[in-house]
C-alpha positions in Angstrom: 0.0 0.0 0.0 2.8 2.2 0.7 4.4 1.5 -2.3 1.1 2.3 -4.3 1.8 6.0 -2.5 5.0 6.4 -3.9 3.8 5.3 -7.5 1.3 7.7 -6.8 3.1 11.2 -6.1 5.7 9.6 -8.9 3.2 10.2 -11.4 1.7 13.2 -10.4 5.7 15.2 -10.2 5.9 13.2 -14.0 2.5 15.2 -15.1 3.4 18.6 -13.5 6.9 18.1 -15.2 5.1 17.5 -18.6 2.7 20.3 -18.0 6.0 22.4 -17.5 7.7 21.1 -20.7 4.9 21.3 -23.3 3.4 24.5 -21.9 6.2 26.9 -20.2 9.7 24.9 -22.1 10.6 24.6 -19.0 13.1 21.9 -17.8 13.4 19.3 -14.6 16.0 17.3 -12.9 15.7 14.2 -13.2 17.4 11.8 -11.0 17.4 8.0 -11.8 19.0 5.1 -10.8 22.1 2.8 -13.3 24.2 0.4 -12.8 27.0 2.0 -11.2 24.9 4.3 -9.2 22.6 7.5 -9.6 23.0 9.6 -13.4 21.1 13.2 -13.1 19.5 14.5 -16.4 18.0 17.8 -16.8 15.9 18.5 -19.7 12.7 18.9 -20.9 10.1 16.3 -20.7 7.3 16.1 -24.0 6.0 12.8 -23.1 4.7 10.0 -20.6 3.8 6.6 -21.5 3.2 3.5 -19.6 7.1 2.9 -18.7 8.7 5.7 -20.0 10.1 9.3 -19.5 10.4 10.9 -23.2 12.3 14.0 -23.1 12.9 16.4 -25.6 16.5 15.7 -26.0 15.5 12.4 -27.3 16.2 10.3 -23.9 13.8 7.4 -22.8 13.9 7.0 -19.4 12.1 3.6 -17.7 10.1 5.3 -14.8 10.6 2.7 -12.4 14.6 3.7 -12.6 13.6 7.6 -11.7 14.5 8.3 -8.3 13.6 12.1 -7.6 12.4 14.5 -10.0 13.2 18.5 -9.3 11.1 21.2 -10.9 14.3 24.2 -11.8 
């Protein structure tokens, strides 16, 4: 259940952080989880799907890696 909270506020930061993207150009931090650690990416995010960040710099980043995500 707690986990389901988490999901949750995930994907509501993910919507405000496309709502800043498409509408204002506007770019997050986005900090997700690799192999060797943590990798932070700032740009600006154009798209959700089902598992994915889309950013406008062309990355695709799986959603369950993100970590934290930080409006600039």
């Amino acid at each position: 259940m707690e986990n389901q909270s988490l999901d949750s506020k995930k994907e509501i930061k993910l919507k405000r952080a496309l709502i800043l993207g498409n509408f204002y150009q506007q770019k997050v931090k986005i900090i997700s989880a690799i192999n060797q650690g943590y990798e932070t990416i700032v740009g600006t995010v154009i798209g959700l799907n089902k598992d994915a960040v889309l950013t406008k710099e062309g990355l695709k980043i799986p959603k369950n890696s993100i970590k934290m995500i930080c409006h600039l």
